[in-house]
C-alpha positions as CSV (number, residue, x, y, z in Angstrom):
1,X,-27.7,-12.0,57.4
2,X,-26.9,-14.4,54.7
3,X,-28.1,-11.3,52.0
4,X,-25.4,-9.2,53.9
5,X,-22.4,-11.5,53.2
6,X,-23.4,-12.2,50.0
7,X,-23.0,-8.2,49.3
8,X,-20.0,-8.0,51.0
9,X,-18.8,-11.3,49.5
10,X,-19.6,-10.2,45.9
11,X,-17.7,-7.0,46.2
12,X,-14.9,-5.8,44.0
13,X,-12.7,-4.5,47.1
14,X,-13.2,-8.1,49.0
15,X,-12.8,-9.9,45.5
16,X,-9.3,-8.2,44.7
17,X,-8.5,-9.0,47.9
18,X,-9.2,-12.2,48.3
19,X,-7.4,-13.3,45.0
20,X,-4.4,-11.4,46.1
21,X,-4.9,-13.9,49.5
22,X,-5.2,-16.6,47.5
23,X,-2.5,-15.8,45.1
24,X,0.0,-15.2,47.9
25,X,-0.9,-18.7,50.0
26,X,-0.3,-20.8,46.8
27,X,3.1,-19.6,46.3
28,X,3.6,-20.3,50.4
29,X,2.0,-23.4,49.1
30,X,4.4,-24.0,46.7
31,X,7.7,-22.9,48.9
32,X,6.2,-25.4,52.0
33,X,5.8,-28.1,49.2
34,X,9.3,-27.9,48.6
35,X,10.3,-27.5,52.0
36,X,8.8,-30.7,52.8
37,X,10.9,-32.8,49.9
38,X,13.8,-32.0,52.1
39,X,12.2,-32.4,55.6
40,X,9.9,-35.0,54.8
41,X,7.0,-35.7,57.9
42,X,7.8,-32.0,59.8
43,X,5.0,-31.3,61.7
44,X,5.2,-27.9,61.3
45,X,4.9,-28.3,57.1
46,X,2.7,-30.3,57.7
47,X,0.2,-28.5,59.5
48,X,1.1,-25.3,57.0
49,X,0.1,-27.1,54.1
50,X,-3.4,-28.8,56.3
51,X,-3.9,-25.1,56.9
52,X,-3.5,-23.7,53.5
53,X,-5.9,-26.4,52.3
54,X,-8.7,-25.9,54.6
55,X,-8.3,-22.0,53.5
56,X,-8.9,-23.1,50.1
57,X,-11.9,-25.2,51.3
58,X,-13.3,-21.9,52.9
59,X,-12.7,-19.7,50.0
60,X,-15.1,-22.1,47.5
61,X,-17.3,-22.0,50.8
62,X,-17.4,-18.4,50.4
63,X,-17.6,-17.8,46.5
64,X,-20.7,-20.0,46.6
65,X,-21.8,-17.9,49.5
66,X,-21.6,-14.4,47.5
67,X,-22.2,-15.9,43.7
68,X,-24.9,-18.5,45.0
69,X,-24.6,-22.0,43.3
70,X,-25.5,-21.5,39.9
71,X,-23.0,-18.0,39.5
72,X,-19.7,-20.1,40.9
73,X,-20.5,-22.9,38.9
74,X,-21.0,-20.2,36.0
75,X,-17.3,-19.3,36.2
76,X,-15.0,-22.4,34.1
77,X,-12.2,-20.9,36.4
78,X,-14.2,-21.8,39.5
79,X,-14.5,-25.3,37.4
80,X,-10.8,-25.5,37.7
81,X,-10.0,-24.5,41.0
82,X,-12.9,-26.9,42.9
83,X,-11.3,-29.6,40.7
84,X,-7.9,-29.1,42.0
85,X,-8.5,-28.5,45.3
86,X,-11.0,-31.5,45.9
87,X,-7.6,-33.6,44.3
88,X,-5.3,-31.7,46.5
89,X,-7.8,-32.6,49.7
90,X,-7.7,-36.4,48.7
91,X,-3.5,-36.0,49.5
92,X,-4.5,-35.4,53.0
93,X,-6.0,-39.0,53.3
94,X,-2.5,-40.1,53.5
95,X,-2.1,-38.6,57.0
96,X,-5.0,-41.4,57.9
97,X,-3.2,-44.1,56.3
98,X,-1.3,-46.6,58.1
99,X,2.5,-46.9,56.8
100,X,3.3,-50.4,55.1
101,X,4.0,-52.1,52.2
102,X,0.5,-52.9,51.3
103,X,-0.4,-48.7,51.1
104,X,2.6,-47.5,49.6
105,X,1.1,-47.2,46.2
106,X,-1.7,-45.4,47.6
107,X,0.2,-42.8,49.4
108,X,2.4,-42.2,46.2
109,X,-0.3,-41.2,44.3
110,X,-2.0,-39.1,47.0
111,X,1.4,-37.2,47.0
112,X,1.5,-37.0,43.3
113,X,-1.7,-34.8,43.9
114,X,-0.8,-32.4,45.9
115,X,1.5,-30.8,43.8
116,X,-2.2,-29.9,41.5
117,X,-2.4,-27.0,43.7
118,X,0.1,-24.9,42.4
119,X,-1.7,-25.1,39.1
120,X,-4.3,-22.6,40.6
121,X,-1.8,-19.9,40.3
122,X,-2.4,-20.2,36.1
123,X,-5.3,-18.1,36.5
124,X,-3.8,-15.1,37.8
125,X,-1.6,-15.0,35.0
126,X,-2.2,-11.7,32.8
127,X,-4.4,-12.0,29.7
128,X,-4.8,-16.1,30.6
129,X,-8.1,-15.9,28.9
130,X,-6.7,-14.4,25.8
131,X,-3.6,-17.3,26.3
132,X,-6.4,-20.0,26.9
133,X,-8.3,-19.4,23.7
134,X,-5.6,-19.5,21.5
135,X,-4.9,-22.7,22.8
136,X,-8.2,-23.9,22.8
137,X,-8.2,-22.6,19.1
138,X,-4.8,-24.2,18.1
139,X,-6.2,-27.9,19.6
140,X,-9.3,-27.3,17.5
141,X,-7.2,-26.3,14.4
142,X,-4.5,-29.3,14.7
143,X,-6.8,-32.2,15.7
144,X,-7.2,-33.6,12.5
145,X,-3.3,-33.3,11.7
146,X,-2.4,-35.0,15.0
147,X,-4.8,-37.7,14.0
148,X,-3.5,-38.5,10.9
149,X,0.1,-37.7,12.2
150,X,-0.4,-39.9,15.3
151,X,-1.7,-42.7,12.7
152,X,1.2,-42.5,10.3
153,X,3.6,-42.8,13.2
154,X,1.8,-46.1,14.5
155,X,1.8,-47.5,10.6
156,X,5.9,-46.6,10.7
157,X,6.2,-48.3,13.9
158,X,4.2,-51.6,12.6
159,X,7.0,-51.6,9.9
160,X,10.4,-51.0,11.8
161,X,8.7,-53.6,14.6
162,X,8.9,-56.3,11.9
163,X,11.7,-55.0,10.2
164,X,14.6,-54.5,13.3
165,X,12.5,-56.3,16.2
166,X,14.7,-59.1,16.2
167,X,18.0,-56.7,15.3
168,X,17.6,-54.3,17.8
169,X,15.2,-55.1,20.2
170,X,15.4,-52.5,22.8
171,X,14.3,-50.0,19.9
172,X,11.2,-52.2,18.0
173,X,10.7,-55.5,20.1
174,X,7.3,-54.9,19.9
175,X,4.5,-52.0,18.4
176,X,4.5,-50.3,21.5
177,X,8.3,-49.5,22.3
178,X,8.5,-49.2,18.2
179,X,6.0,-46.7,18.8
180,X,7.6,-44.8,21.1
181,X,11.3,-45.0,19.2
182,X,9.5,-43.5,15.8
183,X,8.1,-41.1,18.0
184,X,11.4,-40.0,19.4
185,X,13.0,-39.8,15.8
186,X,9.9,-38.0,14.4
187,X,11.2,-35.0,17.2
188,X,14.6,-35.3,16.2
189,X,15.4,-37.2,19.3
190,X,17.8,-40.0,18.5
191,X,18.1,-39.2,15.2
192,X,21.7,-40.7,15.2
193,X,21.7,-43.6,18.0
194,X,18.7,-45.2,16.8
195,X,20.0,-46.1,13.2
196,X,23.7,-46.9,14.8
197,X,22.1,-49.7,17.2
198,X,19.8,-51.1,14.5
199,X,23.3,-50.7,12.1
200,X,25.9,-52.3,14.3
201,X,27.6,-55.5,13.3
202,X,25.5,-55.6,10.2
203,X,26.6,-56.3,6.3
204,X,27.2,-53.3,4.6
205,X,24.1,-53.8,2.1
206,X,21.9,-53.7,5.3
207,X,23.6,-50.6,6.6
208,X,22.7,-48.9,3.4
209,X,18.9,-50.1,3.7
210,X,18.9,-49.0,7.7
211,X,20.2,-45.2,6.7
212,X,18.1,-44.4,4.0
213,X,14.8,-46.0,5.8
214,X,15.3,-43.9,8.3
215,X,17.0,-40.5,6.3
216,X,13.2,-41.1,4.8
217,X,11.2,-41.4,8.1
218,X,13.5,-38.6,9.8
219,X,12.3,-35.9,6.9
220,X,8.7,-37.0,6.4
221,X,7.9,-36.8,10.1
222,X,10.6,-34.9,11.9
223,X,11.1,-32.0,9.4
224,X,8.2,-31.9,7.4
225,X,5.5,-33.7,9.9
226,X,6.7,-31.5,13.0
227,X,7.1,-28.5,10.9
228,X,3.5,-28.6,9.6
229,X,2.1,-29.3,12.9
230,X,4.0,-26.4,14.7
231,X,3.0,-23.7,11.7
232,X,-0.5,-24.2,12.4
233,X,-0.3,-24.5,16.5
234,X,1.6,-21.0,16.2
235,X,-1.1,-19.7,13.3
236,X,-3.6,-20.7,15.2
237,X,-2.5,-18.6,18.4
238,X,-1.5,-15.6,16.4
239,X,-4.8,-15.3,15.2
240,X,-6.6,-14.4,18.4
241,X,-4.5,-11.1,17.0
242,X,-5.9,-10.5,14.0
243,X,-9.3,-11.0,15.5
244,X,-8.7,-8.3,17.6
245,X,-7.6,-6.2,14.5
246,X,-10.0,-6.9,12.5
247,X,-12.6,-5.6,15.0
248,X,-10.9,-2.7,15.4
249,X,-10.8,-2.5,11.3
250,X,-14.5,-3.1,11.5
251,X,-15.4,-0.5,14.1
252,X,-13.2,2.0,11.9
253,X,-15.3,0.9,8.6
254,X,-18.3,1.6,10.4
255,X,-17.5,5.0,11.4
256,X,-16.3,6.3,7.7
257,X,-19.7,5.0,6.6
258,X,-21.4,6.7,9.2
259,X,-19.2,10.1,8.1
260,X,-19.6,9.6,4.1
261,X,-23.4,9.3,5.1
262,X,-23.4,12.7,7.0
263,X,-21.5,14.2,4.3
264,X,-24.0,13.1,1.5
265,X,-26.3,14.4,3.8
266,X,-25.0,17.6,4.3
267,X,-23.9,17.8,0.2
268,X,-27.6,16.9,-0.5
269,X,-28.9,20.0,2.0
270,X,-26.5,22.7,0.1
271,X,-27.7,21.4,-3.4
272,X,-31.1,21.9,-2.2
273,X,-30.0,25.8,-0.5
274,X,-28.4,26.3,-4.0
């Protein structure tokens, strides 16, 4: 019996169908999600989005069923969506919890996790592998420069925390917020209202000092910093291109050797007639 739905179960007919299922109950998913931000504790949402969960439960249930253990856990895209729907099931505790003061925390971050099920639908996005590995190969390629561009931006934020803590403290009061403030200039956010606040009602000297420090810090890490980073991210995702050109330049190099080799041949055969 169990060797029976395991056929059935691995399938391609019941596969496509079942992620065509599965595709259209996470955007219900989604649209009863919503629904529920406006009619917050309707019994009917409610049970809609119980029922879509305990589908989701059955579906691992069944993949398990017709890849046994060791194939579902095979798949990093099963990975991702038992991860997500074991968070998403912890949301339904929240039905079991009384409503106070003392669990209101708890309940807002069981709802927080709900909304992880919508991330499912990423995998039936065309070509998501393809998208995936670039990414994976862009993180891989930019580490370092993060690092070292995550570093310089906390040595920058030790300076303007000693430098305008005490002038404008709601910008550099201490390394964290001044961490956060570089950070903002180093994307070009605040570019101009950070050096006005730290500039107000200042001597003219100091005025001076404030726009050039930060003319500096803006083109080091916002232009050039930001620039650099983004060249490689977008190098690094083009190039899951050029791998697949190159293999195709590869399998065409192969072939002309194959046919300059037949043609020696067949030169070497009408020398040997002649």
């Amino acid at each position: 019996m169990i060797s029976k739905l395991r056929d059935f179960f691995k399938s391609e007919i019941f596969r496509k169908r079942l992620d065509y299922f599965i595709l259209s109950l996470i955007l219900l998913n989604a649209v009863v999600m919503v629904l529920q931000c406006y009619y917050p504790g309707d019994p009917v949402l409610q049970w809609l989005d119980t029922t879509i969960l305990i589908i989701f439960c059955i579906e691992i249930v069944v993949k398990i069923i017709g890849l046994t253990w060791k194939g579902y856990w095979s798949d990093s895209w099963n990975w991702f969506d038992f991860g997500v729907t074991m968070i998403a099931l912890g949301a339904c505790l929240q039905s079991f919890i009384p409503t106070g003061e003392s669990t209101l925390n708890a309940i807002f971050t069981l709802r927080i996790f709900r909304g992880f099920r919508f991330f499912r639908v990423l995998r039936f996005i065309p070509n998501i592998d393809s998208i995936m590995n670039g990414c994976r190969r862009a993180i891989t390629s930019t580490s370092v420069i993060i690092l070292a561009f995550l570093i310089t931006a906390f040595i920058w934020s030790i300076i303007a925390c000693n430098l305008f803590g005490s002038v404008a403290p709601g910008y550099f009061k201490d390394p964290l917020t001044s961490f956060y403030s570089i950070f903002r200039l180093f994307t070009v956010e605040g570019w101009y209202e950070i050096p006005n606040a730290v500039a107000r009602n200042q001597p003219e000297w100091y005025q001076t000092i404030v726009k050039l420090f930060f003319s500096v810090l803006l083109f080091l890490g916002g232009i050039i910093g930001m620039s650099f980073i983004n060249s490689i991210i977008i190098d690094a995702m083009a190039s899951d291109n050029n791998d697949e050109l190159m293999a195709h330049v590869k399998e065409l190099e192969l072939k002309i050797d194959k046919l300059e080799a037949k043609i020696d041949r067949l030169m070497d055969k009408k020398g040997q007639i002649n």
